[in-house]
N, CA, C and O atoms as a GROMACS GRO file, in nm:
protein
  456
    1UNK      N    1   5.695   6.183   5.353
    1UNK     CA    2   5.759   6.304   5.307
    1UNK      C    3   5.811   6.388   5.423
    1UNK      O    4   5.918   6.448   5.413
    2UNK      N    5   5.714   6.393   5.568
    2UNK     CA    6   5.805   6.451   5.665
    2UNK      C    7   5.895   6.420   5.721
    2UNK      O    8   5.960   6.488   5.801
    3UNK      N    9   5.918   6.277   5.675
    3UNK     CA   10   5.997   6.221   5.762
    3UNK      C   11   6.159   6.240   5.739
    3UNK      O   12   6.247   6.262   5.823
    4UNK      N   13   6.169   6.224   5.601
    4UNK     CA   14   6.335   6.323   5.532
    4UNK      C   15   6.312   6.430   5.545
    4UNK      O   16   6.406   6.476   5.608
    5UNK      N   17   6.224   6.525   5.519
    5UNK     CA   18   6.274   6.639   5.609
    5UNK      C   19   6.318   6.702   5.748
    5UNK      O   20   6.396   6.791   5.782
    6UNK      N   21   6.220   6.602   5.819
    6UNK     CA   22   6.261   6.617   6.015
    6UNK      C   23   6.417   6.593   5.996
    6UNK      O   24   6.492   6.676   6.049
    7UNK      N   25   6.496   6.441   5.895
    7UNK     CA   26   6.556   6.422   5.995
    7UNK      C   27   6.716   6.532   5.921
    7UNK      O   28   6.828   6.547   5.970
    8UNK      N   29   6.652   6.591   5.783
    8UNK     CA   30   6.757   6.650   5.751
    8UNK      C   31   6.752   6.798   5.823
    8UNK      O   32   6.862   6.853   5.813
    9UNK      N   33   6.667   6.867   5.884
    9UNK     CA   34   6.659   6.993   5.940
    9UNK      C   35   6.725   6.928   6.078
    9UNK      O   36   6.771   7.015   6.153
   10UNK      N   37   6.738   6.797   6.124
   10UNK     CA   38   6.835   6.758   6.233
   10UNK      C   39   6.974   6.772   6.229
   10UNK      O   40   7.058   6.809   6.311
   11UNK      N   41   6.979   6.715   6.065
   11UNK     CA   42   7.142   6.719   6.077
   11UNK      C   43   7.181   6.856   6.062
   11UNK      O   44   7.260   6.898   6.146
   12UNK      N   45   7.147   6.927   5.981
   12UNK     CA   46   7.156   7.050   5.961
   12UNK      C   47   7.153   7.183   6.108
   12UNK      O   48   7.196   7.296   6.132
   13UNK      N   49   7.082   7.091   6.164
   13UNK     CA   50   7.099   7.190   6.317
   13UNK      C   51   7.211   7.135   6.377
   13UNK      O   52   7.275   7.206   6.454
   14UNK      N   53   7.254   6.998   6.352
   14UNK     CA   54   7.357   6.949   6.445
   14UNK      C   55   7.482   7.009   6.395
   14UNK      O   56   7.576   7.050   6.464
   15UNK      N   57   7.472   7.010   6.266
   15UNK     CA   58   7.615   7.089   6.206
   15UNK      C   59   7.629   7.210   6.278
   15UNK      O   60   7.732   7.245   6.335
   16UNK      N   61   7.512   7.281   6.274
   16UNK     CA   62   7.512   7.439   6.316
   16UNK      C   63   7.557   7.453   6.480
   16UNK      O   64   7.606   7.552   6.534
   17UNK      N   65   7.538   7.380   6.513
   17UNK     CA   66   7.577   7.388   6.699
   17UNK      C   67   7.698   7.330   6.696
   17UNK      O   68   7.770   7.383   6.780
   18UNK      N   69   7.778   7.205   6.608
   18UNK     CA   70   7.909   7.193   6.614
   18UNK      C   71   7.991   7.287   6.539
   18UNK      O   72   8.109   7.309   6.567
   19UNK      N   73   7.925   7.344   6.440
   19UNK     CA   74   8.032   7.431   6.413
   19UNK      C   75   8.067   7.592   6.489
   19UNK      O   76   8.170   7.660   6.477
   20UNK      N   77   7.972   7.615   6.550
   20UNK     CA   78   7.948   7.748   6.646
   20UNK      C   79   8.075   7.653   6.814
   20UNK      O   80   8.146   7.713   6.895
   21UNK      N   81   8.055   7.521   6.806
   21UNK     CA   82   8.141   7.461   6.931
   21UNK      C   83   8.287   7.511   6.855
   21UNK      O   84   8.372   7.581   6.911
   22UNK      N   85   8.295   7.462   6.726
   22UNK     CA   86   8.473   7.468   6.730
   22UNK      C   87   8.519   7.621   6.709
   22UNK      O   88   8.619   7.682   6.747
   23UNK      N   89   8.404   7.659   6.633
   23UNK     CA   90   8.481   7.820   6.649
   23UNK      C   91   8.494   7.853   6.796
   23UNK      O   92   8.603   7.846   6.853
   24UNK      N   93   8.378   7.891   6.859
   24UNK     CA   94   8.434   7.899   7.036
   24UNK      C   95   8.574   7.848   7.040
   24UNK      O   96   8.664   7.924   7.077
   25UNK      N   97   8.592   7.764   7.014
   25UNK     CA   98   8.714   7.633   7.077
   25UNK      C   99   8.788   7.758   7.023
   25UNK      O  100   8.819   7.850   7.098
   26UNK      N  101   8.822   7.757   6.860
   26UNK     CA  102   8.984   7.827   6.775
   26UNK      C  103   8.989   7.987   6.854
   26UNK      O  104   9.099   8.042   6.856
   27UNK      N  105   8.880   8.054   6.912
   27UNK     CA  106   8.942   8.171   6.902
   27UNK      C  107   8.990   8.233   7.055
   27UNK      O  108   9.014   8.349   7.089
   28UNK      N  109   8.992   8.131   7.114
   28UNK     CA  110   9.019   8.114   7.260
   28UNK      C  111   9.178   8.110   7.268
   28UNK      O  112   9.239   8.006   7.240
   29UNK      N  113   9.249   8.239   7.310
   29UNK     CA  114   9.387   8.284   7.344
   29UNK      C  115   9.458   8.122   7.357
   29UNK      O  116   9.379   8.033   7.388
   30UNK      N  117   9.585   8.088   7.336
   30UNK     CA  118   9.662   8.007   7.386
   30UNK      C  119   9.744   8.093   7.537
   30UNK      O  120   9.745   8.214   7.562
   31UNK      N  121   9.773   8.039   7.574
   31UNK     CA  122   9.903   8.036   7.700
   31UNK      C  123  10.037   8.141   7.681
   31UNK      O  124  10.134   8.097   7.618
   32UNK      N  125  10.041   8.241   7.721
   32UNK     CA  126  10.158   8.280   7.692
   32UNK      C  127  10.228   8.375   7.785
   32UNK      O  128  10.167   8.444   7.866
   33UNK      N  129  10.377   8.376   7.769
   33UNK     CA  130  10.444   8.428   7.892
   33UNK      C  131  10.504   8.566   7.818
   33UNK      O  132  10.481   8.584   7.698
   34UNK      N  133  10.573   8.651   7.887
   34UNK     CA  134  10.627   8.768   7.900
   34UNK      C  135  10.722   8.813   7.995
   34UNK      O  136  10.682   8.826   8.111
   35UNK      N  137  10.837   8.838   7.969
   35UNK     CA  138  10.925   8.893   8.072
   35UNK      C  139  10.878   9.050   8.109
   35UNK      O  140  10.875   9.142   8.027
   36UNK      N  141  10.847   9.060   8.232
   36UNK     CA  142  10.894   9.216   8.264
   36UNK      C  143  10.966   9.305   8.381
   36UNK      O  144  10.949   9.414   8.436
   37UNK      N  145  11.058   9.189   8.386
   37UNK     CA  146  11.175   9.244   8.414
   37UNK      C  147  11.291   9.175   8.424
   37UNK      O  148  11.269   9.058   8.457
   38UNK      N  149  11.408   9.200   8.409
   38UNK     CA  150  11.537   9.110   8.349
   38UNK      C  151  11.577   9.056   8.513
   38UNK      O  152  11.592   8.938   8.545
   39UNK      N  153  11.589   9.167   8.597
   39UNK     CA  154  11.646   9.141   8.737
   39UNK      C  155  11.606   9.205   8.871
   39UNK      O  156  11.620   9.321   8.912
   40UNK      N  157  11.551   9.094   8.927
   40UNK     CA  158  11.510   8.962   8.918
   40UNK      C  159  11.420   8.923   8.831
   40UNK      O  160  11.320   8.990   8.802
   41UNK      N  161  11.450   8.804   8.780
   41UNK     CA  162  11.349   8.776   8.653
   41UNK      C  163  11.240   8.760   8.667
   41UNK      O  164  11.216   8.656   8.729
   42UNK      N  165  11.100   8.850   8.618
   42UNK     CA  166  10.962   8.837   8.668
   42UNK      C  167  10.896   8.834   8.550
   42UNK      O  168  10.907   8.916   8.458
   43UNK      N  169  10.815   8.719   8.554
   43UNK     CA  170  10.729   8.695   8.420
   43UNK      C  171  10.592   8.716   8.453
   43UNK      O  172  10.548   8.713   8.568
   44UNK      N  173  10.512   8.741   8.324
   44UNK     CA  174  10.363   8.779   8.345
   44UNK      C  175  10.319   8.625   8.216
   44UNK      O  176  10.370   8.589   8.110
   45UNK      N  177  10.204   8.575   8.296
   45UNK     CA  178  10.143   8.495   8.237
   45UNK      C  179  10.000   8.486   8.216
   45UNK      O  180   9.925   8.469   8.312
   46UNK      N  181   9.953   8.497   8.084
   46UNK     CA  182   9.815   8.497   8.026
   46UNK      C  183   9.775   8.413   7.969
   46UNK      O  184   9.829   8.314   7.922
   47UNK      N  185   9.642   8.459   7.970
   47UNK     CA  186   9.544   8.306   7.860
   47UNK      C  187   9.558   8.170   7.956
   47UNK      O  188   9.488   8.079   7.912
   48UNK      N  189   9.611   8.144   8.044
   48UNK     CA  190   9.606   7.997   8.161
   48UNK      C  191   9.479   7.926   8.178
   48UNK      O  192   9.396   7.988   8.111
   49UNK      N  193   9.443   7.859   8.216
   49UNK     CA  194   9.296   7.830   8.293
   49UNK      C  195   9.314   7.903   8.374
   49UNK      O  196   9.414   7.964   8.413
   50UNK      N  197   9.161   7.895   8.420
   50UNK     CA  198   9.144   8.006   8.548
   50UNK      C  199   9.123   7.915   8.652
   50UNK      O  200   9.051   7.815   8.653
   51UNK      N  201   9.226   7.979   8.779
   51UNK     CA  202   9.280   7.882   8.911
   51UNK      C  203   9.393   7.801   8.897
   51UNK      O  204   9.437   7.750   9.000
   52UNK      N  205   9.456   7.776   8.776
   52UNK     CA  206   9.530   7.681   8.761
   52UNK      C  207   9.678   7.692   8.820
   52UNK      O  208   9.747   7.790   8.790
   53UNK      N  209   9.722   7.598   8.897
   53UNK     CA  210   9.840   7.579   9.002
   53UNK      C  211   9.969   7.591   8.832
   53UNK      O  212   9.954   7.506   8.745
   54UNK      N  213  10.057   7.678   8.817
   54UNK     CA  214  10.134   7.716   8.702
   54UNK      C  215  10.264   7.647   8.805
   54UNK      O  216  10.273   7.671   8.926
   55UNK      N  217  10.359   7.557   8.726
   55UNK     CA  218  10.490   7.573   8.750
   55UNK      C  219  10.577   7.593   8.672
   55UNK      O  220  10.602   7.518   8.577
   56UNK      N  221  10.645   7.715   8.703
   56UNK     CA  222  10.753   7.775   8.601
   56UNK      C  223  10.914   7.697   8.632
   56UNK      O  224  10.934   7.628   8.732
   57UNK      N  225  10.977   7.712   8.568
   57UNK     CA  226  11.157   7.674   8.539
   57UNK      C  227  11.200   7.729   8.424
   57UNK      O  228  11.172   7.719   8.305
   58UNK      N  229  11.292   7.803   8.506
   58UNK     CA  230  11.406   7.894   8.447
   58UNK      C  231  11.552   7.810   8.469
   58UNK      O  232  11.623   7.826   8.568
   59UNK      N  233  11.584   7.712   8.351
   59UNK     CA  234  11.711   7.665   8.388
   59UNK      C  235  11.730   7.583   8.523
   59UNK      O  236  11.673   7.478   8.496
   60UNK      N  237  11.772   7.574   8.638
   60UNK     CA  238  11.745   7.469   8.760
   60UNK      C  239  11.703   7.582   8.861
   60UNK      O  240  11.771   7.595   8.962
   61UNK      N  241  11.593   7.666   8.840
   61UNK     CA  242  11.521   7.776   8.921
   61UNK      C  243  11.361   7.737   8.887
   61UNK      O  244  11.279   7.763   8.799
   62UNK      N  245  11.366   7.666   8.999
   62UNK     CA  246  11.167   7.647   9.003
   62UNK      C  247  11.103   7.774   9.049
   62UNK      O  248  11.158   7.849   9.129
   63UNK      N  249  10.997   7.795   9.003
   63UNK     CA  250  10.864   7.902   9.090
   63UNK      C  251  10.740   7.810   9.044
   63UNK      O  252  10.730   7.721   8.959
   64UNK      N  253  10.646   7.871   9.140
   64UNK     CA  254  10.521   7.823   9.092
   64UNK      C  255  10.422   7.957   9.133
   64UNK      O  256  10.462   8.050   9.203
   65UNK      N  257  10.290   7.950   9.076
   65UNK     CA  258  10.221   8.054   9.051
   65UNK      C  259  10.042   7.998   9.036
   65UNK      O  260   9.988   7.924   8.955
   66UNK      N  261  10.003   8.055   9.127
   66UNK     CA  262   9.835   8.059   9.078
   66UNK      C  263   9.753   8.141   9.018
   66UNK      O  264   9.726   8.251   9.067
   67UNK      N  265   9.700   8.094   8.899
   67UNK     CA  266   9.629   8.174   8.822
   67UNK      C  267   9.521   8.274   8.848
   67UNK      O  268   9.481   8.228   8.955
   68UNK      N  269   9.459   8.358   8.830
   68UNK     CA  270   9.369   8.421   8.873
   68UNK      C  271   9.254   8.372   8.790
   68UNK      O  272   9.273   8.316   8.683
   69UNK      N  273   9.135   8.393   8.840
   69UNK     CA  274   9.036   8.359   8.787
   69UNK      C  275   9.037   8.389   8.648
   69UNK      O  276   8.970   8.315   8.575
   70UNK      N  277   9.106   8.490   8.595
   70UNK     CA  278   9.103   8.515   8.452
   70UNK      C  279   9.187   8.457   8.359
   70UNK      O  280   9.176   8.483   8.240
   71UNK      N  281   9.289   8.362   8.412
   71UNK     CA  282   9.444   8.297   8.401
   71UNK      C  283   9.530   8.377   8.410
   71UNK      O  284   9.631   8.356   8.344
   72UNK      N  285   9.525   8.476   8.479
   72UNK     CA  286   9.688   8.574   8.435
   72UNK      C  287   9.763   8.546   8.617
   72UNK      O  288   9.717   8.541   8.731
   73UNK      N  289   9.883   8.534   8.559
   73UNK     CA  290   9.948   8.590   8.688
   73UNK      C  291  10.060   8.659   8.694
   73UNK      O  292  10.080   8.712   8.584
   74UNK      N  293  10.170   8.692   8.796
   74UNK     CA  294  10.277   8.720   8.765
   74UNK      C  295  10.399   8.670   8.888
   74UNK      O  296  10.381   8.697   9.006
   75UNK      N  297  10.503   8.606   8.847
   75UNK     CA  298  10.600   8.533   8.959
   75UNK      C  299  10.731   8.606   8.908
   75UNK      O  300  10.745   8.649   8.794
   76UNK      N  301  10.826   8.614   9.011
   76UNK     CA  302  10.937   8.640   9.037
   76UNK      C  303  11.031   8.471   9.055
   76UNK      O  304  11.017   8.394   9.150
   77UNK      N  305  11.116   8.452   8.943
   77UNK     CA  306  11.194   8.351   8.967
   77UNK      C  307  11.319   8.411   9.090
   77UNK      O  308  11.381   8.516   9.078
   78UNK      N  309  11.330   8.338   9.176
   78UNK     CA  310  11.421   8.393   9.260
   78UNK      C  311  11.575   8.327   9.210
   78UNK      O  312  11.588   8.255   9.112
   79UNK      N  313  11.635   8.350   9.259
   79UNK     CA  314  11.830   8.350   9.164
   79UNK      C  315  11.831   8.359   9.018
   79UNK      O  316  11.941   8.368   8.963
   80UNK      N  317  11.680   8.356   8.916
   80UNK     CA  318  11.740   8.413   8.808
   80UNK      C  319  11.754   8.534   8.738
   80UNK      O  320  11.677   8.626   8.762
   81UNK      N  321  11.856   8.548   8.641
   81UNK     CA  322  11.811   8.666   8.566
   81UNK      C  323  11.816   8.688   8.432
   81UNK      O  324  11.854   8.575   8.400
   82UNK      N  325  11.808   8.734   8.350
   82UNK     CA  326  11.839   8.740   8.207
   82UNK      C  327  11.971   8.731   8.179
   82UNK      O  328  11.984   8.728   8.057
   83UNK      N  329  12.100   8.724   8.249
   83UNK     CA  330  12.211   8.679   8.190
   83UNK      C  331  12.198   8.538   8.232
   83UNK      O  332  12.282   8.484   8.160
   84UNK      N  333  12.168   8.488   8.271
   84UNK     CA  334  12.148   8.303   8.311
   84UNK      C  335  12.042   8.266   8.290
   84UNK      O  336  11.998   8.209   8.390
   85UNK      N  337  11.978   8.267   8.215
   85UNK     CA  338  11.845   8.244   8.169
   85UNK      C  339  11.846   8.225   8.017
   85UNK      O  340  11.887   8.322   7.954
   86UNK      N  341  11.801   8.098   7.936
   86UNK     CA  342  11.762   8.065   7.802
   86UNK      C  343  11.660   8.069   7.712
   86UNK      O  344  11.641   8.092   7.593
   87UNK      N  345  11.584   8.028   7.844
   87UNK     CA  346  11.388   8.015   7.843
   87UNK      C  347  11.337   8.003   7.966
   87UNK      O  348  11.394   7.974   8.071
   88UNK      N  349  11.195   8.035   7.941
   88UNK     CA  350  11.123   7.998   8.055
   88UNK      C  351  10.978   7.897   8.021
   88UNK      O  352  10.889   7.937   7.945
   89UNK      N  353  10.974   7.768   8.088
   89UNK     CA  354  10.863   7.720   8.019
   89UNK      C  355  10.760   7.728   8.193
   89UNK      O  356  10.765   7.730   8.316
   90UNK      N  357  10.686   7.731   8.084
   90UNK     CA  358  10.536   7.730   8.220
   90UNK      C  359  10.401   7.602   8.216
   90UNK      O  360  10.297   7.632   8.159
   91UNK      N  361  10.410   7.502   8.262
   91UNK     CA  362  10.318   7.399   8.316
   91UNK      C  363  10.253   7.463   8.333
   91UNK      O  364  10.287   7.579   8.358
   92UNK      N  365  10.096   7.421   8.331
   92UNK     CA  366   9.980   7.413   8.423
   92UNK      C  367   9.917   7.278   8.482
   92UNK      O  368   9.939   7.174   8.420
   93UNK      N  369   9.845   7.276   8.589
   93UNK     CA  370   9.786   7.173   8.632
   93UNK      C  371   9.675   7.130   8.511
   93UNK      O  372   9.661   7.008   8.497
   94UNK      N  373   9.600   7.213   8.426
   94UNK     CA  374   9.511   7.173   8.372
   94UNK      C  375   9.576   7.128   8.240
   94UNK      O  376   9.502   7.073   8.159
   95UNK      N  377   9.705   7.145   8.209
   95UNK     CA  378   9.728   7.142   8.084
   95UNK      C  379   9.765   7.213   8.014
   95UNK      O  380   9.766   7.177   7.897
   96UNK      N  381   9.821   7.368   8.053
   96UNK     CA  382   9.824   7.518   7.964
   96UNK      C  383  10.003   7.438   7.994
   96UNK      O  384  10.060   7.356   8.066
   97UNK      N  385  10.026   7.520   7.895
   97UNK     CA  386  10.196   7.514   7.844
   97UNK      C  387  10.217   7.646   7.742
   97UNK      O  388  10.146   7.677   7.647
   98UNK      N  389  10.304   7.695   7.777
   98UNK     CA  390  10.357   7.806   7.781
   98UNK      C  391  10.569   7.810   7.754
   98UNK      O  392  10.638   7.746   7.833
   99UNK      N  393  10.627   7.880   7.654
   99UNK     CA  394  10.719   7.900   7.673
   99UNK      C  395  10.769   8.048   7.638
   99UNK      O  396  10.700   8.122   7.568
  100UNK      N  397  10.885   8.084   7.687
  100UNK     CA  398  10.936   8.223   7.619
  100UNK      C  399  11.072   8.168   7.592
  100UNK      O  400  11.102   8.059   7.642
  101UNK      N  401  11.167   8.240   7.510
  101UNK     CA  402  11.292   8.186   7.509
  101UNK      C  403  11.336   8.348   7.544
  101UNK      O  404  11.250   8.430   7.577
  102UNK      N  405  11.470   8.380   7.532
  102UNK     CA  406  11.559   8.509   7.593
  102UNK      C  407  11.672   8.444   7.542
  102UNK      O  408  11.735   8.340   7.562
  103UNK      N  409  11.677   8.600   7.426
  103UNK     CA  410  11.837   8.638   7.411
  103UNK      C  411  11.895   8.686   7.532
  103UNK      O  412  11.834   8.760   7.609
  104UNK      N  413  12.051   8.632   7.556
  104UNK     CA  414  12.095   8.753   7.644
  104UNK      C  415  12.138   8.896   7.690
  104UNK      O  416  12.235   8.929   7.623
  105UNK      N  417  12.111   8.968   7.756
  105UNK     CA  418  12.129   9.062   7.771
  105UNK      C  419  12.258   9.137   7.699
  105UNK      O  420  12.363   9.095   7.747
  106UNK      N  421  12.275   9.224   7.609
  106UNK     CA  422  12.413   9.311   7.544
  106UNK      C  423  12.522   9.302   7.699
  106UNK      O  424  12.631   9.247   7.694
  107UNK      N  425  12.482   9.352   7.796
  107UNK     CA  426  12.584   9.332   7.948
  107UNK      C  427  12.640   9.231   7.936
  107UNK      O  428  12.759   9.239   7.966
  108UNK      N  429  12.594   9.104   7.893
  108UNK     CA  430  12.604   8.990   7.958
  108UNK      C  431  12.684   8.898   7.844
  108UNK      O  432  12.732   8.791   7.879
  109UNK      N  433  12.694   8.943   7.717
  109UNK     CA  434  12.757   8.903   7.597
  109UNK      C  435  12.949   8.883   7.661
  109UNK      O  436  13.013   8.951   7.741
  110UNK      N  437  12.974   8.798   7.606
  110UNK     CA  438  13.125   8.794   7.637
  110UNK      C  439  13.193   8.864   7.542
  110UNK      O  440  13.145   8.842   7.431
  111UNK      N  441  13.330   8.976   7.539
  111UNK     CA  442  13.358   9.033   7.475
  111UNK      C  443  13.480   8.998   7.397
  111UNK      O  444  13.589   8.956   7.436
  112UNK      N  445  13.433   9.025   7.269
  112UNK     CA  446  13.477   8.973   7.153
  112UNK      C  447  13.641   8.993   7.112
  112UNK      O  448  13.679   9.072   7.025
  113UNK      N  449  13.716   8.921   7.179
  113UNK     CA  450  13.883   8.922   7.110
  113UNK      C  451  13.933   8.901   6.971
  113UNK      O  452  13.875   8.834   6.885
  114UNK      N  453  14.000   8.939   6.962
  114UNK     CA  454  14.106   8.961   6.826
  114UNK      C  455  14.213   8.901   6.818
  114UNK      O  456  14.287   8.918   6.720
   0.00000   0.00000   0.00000
């Protein structure tokens, strides 16, 4: 008689520690970028691993960026800006992926003939 019970208060604990694993897992930020500022184009990046070597591309404009222990960082793409710019996607060494896309700037719109 103890013996179905030991081994069902097992499974029953094993459920309880995998399901406490995947919640941890779901509520853990994804990767994500932010422009804050159009020119020169400087993005802020959160939620990364922490330390993780980030490489950004803006169109044929590489940067790269190291995370801070908390994953955030922030890089300056050098020659781009929000009128030449579509998206920005962000690599990580560990695996974080990251994109933003960008409308263009109202300046930067070509103006509309008749």
């Amino acid at each position: 008689m103890r013996g179905p019970l030991l081994i069902a208060a097992g499974v029953a604990a094993t459920a309880l520690i995998l399901g406490f694993t995947a919640f941890s897992r779901s509520t853990h930020s994804k990767p994500s970028l932010r422009i804050t500022r159009a020119t020169p184009l400087t993005v802020q990046g959160r939620h990364f691993q922490g330390s993780e070597l980030v490489r950004l591309t803006s169109g044929s404009r590489p940067a790269r960026a190291n995370a801070s222990g908390n994953g955030f960082f922030v890089v300056t793409i050098p020659g781009a800006d929000r009128c030449n710019t579509t998206r920005v996607v962000a690599r990580g060494t560990a695996g974080s992926y990251a994109v933003v896309k960008l409308l263009p700037a109202p300046m930067s719109l070509p103006t509309r003939s008749r």
